[in-house]
DRENVEXFI-454872 format. One record per residue (C-alpha): residue number from 1; chain; z, x, y; residue in one letter. Coordinates in steps of 0.05 Angstrom, whole numbers, plus 5000, padded with zeros to 4 digits. Layout:
# DRENVEXFI-454872
    nr   kette      w      u      v   rest
   NUM       A      Z      X      Y      a
...
This chain:
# DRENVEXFI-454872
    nr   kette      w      u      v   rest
     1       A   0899   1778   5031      x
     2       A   0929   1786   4971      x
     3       A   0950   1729   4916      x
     4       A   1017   1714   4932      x
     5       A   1022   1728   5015      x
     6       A   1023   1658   5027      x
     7       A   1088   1648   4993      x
     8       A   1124   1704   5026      x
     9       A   1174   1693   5082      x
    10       A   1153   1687   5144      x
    11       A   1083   1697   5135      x
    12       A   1026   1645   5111      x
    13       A   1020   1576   5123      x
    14       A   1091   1544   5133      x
    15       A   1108   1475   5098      x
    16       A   1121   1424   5154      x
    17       A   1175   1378   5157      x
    18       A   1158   1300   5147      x
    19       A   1154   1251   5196      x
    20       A   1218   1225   5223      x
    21       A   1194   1154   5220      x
    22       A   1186   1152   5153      x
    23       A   1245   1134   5104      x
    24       A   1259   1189   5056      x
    25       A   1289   1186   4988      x
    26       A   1295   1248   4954      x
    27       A   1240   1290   4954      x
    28       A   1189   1229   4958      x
    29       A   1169   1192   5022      x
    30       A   1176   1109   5004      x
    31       A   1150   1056   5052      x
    32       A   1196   1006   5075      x
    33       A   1192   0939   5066      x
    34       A   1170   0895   5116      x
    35       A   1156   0818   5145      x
    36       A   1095   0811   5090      x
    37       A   1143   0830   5030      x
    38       A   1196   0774   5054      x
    39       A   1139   0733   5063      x
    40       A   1124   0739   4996      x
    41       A   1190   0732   4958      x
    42       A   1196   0672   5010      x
    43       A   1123   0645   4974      x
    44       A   1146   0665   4899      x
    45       A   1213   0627   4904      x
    46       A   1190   0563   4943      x
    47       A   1125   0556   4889      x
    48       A   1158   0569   4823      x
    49       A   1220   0538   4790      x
    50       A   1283   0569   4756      x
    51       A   1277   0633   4789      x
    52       A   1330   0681   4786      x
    53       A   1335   0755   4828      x
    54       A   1360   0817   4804      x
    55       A   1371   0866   4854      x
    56       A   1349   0940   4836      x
    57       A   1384   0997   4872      x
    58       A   1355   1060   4907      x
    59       A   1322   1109   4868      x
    60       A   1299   1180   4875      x
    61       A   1223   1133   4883      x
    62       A   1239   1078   4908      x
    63       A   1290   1045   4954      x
    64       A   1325   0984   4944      x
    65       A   1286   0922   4911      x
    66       A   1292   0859   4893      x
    67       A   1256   0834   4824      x
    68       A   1253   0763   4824      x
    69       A   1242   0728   4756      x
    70       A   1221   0650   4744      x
    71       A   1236   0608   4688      x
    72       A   1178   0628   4648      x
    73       A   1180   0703   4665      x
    74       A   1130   0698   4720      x
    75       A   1162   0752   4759      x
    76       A   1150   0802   4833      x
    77       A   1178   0849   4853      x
    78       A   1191   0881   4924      x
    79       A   1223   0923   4966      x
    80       A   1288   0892   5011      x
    81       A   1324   0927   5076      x
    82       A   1386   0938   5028      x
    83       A   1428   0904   4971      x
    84       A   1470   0861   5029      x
    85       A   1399   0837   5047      x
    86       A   1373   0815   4982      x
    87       A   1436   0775   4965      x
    88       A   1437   0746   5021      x
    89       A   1363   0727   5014      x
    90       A   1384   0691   4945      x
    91       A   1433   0656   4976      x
    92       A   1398   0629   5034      x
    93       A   1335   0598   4977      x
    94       A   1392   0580   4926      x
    95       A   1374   0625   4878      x
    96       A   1429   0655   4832      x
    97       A   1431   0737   4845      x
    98       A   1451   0792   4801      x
    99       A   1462   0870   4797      x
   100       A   1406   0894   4753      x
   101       A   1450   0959   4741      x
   102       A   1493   0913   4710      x
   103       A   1466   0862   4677      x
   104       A   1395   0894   4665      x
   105       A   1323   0850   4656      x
   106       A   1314   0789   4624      x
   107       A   1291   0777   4562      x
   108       A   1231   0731   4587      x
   109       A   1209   0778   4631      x
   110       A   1187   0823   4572      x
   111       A   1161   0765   4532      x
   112       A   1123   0746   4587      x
   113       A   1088   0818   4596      x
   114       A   1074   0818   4524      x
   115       A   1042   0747   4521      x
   116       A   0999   0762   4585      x
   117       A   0979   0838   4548      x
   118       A   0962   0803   4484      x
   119       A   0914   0748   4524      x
   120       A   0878   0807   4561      x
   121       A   0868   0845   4504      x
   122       A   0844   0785   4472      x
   123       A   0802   0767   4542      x
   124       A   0763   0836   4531      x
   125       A   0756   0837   4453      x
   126       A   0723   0761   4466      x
   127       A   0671   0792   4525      x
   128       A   0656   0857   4479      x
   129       A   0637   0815   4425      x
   130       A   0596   0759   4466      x
């Protein structure tokens, strides 16, 4: 057999075509979201105040989402049936919903990343030490 046969037409091992019951976007195979990620947006809204969702569109990785952000940056994120279903799902908890396309992340989001990097970093630093 020489090097390259298996990339020739028609002979070699042939790639397969995915699943049908998968969803596909793009080239990559995503799961879709189910009763446990409602569940959770459901638990992050109802236990945390000022929270706000942005709803992130399909990607070539990863279908349609829907980031929710609380007042102090606490955030989750999570994957929704479509954008209909995560405004909708805003509406129904009374929480204001944007287009992150449009209007992008919050700022407290970020800060909130950063404060909880920083008091890791300080976490480990402390245990190395002691």
């Amino acid at each position: 057999m020489a090097l390259f046969d298996r990339f020739r037409r028609g002979g070699g091992t042939r790639m397969r075509r995915p699943g049908g019951e998968t969803a596909r976007t793009g080239s990559t195979t995503v799961r879709a979201s189910d009763h446990e990620d409602e569940k959770h947006l459901r638990e992050f809204v109802t236990a945390r105040r000022g929270v706000e969702g942005f709803v992130e569109p399909r990607t070539a990785v990863s279908d349609v989402t829907l980031l929710l952000v609380a007042h102090d940056g606490e955030w989750t994120r999570r994957r929704v049936p479509s954008v209909q279903w995560a405004h909708s799902f805003c509406n129904k908890h009374q929480v204001p919903s944007y287009d992150a396309g449009l209007v992008g992340i919050p700022q407290r989001m970020r800060d909130y990343n950063s404060r909880k990097r920083a008091a890791e970093k300080a976490e480990r630093k402390r245990l190395l030490e002691g």
